[in-house]
MOPAC internal coordinates of N, CA, C and O (Angstrom, degrees):
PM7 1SCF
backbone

  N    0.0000 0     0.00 0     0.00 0    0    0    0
  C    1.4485 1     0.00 0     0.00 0    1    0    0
  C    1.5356 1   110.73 1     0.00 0    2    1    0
  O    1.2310 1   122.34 1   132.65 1    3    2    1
  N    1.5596 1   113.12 1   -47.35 1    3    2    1
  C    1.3411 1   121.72 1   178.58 1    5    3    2
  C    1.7799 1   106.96 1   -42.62 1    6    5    3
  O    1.2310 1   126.80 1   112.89 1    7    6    5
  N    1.2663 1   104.52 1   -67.11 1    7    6    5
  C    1.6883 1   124.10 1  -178.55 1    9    7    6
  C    1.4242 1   100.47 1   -21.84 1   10    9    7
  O    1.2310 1   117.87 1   104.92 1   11   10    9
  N    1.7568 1   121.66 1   -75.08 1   11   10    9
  C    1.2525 1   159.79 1  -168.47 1   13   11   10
  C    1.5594 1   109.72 1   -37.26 1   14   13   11
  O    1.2310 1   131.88 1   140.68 1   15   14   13
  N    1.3394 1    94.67 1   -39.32 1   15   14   13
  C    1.3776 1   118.00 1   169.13 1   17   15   14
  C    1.3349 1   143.51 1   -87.17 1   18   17   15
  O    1.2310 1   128.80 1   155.49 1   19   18   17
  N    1.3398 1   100.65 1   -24.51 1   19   18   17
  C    1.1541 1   128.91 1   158.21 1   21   19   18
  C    1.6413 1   121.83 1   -62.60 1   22   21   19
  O    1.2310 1   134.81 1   117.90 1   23   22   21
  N    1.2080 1    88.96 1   -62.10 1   23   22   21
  C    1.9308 1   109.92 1  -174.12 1   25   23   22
  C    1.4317 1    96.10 1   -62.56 1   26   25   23
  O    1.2310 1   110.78 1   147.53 1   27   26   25
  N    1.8615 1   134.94 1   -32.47 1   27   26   25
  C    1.4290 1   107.68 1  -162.45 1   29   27   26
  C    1.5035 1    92.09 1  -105.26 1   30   29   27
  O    1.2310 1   114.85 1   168.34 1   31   30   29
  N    1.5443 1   127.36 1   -11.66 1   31   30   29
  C    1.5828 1   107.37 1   152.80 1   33   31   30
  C    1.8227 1   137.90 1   -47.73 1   34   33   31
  O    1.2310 1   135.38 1   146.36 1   35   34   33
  N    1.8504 1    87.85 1   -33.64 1   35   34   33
  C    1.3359 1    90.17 1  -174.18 1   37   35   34
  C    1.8274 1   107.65 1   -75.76 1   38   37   35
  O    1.2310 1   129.13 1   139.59 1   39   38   37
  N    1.1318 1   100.02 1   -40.41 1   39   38   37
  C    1.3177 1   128.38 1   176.10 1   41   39   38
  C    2.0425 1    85.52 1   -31.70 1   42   41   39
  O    1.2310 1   127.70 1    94.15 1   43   42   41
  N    1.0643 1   102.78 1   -85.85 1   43   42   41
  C    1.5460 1   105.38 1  -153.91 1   45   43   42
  C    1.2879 1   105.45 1   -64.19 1   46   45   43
  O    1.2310 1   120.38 1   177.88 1   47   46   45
  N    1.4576 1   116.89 1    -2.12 1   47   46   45
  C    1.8453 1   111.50 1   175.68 1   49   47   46
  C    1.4795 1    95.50 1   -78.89 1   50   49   47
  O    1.2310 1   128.04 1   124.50 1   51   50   49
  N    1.3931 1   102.13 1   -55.50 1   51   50   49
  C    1.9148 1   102.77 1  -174.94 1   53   51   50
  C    1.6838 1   102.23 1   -35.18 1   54   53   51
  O    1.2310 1   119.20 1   106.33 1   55   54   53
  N    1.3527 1   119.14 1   -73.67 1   55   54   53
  C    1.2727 1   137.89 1  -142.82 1   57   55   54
  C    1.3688 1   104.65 1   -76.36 1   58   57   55
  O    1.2310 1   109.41 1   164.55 1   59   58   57
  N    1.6320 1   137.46 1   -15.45 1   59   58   57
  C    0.9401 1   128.08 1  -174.59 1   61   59   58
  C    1.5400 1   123.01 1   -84.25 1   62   61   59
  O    1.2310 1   123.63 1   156.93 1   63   62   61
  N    1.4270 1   110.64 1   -23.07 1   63   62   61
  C    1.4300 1   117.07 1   168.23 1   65   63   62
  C    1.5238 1   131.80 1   -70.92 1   66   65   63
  O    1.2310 1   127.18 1   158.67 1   67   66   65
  N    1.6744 1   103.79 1   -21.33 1   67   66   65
  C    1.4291 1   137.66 1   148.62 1   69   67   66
  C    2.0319 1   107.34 1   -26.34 1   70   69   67
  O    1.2310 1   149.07 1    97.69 1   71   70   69
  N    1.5648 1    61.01 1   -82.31 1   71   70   69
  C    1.9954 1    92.25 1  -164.35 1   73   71   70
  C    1.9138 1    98.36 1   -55.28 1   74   73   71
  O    1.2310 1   124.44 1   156.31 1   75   74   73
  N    1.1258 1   109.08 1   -23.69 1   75   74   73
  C    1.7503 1   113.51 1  -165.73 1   77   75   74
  C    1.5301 1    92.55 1   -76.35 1   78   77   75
  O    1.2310 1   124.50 1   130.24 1   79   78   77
  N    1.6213 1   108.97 1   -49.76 1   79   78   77
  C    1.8048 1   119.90 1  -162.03 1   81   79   78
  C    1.5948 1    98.14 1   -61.69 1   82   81   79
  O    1.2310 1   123.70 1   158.48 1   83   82   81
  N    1.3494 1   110.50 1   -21.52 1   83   82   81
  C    1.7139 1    95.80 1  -165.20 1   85   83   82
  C    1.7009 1   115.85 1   -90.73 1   86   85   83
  O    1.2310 1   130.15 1   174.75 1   87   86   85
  N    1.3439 1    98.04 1    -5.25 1   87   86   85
  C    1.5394 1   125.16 1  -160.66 1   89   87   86
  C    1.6488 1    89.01 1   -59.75 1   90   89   87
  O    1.2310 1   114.30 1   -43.71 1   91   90   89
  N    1.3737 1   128.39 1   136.29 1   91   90   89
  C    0.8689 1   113.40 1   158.70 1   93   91   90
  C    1.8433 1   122.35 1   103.76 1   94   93   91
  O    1.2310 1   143.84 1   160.56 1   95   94   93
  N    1.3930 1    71.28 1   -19.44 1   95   94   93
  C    2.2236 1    97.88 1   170.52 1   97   95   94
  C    1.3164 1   109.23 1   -60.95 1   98   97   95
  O    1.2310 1   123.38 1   -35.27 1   99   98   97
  N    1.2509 1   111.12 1   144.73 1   99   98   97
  C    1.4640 1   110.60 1   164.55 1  101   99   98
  C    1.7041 1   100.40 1  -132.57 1  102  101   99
  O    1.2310 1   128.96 1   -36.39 1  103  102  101
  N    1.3886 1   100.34 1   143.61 1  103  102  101
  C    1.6176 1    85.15 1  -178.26 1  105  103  102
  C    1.7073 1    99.49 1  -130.64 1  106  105  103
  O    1.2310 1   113.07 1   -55.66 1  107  106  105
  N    1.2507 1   130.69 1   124.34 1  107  106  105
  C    1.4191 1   136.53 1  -163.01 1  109  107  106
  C    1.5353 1   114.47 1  -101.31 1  110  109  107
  O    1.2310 1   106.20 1   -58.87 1  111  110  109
  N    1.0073 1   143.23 1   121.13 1  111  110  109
  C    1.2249 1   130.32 1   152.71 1  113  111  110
  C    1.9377 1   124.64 1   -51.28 1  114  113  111
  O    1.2310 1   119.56 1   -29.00 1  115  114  113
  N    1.6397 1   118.44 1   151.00 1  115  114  113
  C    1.2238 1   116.39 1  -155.78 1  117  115  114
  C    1.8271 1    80.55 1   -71.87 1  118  117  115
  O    1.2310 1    99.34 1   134.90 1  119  118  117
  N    1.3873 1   154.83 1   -45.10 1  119  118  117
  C    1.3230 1   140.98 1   163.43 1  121  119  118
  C    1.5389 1   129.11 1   -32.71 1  122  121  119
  O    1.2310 1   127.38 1   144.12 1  123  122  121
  N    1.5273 1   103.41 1   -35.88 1  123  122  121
  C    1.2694 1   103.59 1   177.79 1  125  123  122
  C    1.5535 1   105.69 1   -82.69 1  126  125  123
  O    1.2310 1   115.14 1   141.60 1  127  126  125
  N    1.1033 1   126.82 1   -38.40 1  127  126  125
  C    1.6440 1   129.07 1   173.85 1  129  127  126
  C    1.4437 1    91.45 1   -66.97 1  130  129  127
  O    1.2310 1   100.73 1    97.76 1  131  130  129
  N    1.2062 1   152.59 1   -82.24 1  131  130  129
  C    1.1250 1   128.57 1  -154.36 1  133  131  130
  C    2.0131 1   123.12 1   -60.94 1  134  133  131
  O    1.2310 1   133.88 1  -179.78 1  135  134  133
  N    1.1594 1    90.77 1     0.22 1  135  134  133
  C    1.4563 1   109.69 1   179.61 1  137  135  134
  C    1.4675 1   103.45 1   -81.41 1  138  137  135
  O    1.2310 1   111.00 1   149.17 1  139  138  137
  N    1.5643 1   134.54 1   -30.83 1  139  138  137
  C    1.1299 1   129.27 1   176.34 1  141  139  138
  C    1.3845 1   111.14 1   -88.27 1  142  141  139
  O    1.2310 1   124.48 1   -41.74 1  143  142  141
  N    1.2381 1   109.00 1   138.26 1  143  142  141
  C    1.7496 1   143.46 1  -155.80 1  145  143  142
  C    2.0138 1    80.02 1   -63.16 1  146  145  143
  O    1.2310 1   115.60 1   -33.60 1  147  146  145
  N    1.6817 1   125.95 1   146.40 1  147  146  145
  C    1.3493 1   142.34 1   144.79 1  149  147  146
  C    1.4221 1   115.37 1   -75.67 1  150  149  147
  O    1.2310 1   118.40 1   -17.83 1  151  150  149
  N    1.2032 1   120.65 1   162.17 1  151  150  149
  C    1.2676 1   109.48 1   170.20 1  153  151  150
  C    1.7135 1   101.37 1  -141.55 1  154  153  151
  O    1.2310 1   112.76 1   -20.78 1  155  154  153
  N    0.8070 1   131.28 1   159.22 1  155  154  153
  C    1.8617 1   128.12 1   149.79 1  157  155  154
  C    1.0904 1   131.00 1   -89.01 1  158  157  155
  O    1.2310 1   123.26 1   -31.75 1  159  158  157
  N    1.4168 1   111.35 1   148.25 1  159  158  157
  C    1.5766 1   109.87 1  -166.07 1  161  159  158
  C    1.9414 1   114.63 1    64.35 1  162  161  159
  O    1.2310 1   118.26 1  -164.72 1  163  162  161
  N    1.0834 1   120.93 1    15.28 1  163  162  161
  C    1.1875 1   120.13 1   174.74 1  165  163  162
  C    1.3528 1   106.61 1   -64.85 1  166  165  163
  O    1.2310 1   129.60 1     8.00 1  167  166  165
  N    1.6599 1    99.09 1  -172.00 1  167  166  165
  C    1.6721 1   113.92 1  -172.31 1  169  167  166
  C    1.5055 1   102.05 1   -66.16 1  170  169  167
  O    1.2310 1   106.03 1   -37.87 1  171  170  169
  N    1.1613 1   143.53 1   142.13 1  171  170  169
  C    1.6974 1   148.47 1   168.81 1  173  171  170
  C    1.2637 1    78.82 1   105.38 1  174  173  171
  O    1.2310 1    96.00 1   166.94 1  175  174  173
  N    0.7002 1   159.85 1   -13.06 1  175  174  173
  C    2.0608 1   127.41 1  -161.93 1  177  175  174
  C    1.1678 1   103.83 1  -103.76 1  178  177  175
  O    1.2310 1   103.86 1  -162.38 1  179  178  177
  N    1.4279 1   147.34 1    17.62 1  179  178  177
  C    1.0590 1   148.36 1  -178.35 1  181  179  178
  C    1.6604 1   119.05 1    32.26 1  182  181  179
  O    1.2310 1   126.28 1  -158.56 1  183  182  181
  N    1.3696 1   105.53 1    21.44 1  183  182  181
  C    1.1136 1   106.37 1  -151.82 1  185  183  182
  C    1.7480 1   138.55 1   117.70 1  186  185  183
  O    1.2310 1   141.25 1   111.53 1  187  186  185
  N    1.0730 1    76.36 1   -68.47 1  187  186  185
  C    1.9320 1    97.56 1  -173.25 1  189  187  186
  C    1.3231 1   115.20 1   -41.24 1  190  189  187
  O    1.2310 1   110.15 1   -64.09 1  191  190  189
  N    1.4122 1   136.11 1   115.91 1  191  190  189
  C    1.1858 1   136.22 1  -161.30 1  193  191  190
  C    0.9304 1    98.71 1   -82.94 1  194  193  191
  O    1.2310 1   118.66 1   -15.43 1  195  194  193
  N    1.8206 1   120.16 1   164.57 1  195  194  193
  C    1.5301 1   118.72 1   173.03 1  197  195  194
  C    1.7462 1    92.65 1   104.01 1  198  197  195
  O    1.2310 1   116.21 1   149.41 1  199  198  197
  N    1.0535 1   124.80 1   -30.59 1  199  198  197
  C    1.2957 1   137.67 1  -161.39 1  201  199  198
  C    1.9820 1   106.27 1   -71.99 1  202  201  199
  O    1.2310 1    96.49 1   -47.63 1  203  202  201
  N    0.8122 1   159.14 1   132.37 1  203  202  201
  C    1.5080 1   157.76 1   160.30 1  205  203  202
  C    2.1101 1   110.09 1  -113.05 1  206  205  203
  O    1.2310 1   134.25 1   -67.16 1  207  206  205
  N    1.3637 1    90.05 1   112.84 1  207  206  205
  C    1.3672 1    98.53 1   168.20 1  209  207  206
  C    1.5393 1   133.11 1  -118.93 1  210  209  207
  O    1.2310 1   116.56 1   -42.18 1  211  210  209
  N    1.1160 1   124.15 1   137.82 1  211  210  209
  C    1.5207 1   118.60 1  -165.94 1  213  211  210
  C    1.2326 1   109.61 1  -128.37 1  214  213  211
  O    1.2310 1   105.97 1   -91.61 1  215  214  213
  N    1.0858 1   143.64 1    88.39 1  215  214  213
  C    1.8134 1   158.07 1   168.85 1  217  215  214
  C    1.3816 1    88.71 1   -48.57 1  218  217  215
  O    1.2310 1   124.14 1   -57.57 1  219  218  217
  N    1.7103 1   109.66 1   122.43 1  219  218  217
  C    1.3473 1   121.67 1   175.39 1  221  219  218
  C    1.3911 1   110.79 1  -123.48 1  222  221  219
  O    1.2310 1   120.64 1   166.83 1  223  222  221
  N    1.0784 1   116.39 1   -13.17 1  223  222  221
  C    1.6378 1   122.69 1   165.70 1  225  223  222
  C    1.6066 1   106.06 1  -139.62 1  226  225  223
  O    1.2310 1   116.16 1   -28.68 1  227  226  225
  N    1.7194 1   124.90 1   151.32 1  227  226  225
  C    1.2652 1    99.40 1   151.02 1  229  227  226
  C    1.6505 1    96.59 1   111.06 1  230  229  227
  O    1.2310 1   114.70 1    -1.99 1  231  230  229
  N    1.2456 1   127.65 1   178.01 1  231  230  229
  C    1.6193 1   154.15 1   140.46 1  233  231  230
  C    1.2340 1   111.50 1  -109.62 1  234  233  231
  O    1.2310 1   105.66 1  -101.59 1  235  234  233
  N    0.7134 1   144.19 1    78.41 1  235  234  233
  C    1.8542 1   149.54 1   104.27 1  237  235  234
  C    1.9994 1   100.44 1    28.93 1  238  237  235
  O    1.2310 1   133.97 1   148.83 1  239  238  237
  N    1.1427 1    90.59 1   -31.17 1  239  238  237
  C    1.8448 1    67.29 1  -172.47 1  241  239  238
  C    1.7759 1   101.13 1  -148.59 1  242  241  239
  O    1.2310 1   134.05 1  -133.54 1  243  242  241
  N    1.5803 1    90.45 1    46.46 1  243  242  241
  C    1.4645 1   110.14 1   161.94 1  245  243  242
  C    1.7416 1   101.46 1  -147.04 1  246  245  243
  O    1.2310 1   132.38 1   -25.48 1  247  246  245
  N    1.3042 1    93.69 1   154.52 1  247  246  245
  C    1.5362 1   121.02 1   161.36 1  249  247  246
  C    2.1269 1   123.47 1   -21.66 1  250  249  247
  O    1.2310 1   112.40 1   -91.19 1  251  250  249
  N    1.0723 1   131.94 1    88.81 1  251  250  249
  C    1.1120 1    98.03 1  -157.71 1  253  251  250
  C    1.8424 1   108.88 1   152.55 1  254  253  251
  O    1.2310 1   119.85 1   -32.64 1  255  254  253
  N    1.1731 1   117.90 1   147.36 1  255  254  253
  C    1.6871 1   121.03 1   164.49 1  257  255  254
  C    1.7164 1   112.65 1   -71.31 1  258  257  255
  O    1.2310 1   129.91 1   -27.36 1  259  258  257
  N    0.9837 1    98.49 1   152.64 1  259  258  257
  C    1.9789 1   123.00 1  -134.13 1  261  259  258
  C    1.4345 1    91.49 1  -157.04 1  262  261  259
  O    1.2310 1   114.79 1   -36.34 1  263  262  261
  N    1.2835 1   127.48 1   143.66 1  263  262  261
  C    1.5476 1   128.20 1   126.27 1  265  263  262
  C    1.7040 1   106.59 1  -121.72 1  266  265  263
  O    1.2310 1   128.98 1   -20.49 1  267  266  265
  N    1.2082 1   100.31 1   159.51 1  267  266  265
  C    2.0693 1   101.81 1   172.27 1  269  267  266
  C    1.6454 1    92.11 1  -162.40 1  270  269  267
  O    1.2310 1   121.91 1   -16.96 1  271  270  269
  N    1.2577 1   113.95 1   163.04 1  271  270  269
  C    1.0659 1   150.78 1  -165.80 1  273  271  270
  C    1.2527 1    92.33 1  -127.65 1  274  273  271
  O    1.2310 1   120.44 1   -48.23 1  275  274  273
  N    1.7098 1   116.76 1   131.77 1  275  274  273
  C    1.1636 1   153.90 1  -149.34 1  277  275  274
  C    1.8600 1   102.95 1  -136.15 1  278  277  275
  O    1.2310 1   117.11 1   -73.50 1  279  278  277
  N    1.6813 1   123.11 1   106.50 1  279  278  277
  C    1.9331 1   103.67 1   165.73 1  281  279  278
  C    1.1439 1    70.96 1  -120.42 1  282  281  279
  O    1.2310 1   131.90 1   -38.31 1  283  282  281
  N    1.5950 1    94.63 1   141.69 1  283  282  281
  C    1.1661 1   128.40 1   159.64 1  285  283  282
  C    1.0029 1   133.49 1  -117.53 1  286  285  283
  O    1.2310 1   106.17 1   -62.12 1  287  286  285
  N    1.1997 1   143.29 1   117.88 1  287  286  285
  C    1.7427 1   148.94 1  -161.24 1  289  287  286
  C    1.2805 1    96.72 1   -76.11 1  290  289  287
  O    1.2310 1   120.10 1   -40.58 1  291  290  289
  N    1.6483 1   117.41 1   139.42 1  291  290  289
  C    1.3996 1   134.01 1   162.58 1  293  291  290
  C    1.7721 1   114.97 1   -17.35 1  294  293  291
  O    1.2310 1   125.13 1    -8.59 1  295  294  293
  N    0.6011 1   107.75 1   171.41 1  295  294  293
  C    1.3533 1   127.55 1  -168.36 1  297  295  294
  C    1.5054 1   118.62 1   -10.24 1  298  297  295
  O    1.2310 1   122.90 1  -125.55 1  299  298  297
  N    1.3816 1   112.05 1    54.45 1  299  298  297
  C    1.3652 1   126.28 1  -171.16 1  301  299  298
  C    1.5533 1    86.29 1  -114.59 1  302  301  299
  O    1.2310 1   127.28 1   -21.11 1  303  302  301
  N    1.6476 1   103.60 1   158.89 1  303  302  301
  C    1.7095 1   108.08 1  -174.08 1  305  303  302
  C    1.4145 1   104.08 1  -145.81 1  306  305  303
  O    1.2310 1   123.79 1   -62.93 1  307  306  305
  N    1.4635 1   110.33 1   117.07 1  307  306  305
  C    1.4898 1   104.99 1   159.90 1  309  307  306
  C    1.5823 1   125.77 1   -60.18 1  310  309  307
  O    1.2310 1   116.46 1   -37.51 1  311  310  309
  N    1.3246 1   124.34 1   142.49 1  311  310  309
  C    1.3801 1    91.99 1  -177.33 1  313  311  310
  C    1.2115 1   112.05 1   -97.12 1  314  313  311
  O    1.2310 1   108.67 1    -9.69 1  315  314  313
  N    1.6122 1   138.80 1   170.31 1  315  314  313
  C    1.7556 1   116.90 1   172.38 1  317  315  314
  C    1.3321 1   112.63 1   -42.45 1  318  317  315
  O    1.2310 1   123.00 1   -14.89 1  319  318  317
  N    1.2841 1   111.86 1   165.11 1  319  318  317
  C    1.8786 1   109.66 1   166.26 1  321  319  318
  C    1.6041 1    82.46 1   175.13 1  322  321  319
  O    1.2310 1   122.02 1    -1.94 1  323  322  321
  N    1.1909 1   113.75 1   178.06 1  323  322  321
  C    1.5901 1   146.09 1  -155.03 1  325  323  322
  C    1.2849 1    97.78 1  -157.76 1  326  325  323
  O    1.2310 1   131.13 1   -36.85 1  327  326  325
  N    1.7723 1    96.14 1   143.15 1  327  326  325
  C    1.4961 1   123.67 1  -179.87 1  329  327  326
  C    1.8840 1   101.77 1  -107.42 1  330  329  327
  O    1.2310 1   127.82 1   -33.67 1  331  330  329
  N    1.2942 1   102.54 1   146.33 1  331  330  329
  C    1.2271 1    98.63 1  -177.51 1  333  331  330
  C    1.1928 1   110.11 1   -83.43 1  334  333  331
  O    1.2310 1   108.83 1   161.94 1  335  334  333
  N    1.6374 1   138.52 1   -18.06 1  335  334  333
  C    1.1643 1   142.26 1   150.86 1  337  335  334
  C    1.3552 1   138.89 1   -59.64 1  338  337  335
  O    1.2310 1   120.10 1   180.00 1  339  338  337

């Protein structure tokens, strides 16, 4: 019994940092991302027109974790640059 008890304590120490990391996931289908509106000149494009961005989690132009989706037309170039965040 002791063992039994043992093994599903450890069990839930492993697994709980798991279950914590996923907290907070969003997982989209390629319909549901294409369902959200592009914009130009959005957040990631540094500018550069031609650029289409789509914030799928998040504010993009607040403080904070973000994801977006970036199309980028052929031979267009971000240039390096740094975020102050």
């Amino acid at each position: 019994m002791m063992r039994i008890l043992v093994t599903t304590v450890f069990i839930l120490v492993a697994v709980t940092p798991l279950l914590q990391a996923q907290e907070g996931q969003l997982r989209l289908l390629p319909a549901e991302i294409n369902a959200v509106t592009s914009v130009d000149a959005g957040a990631g494009t540094s500018g550069v027109s031609g650029i289409q961005t789509r914030t799928l989690k998040g504010d993009a132009t607040k403080s904070g974790t973000y994801t977006i989706q970036l199309t980028i037309p052929a031979n267009v170039t971000i240039q390096a640059h740094t975020h102050p965040e």
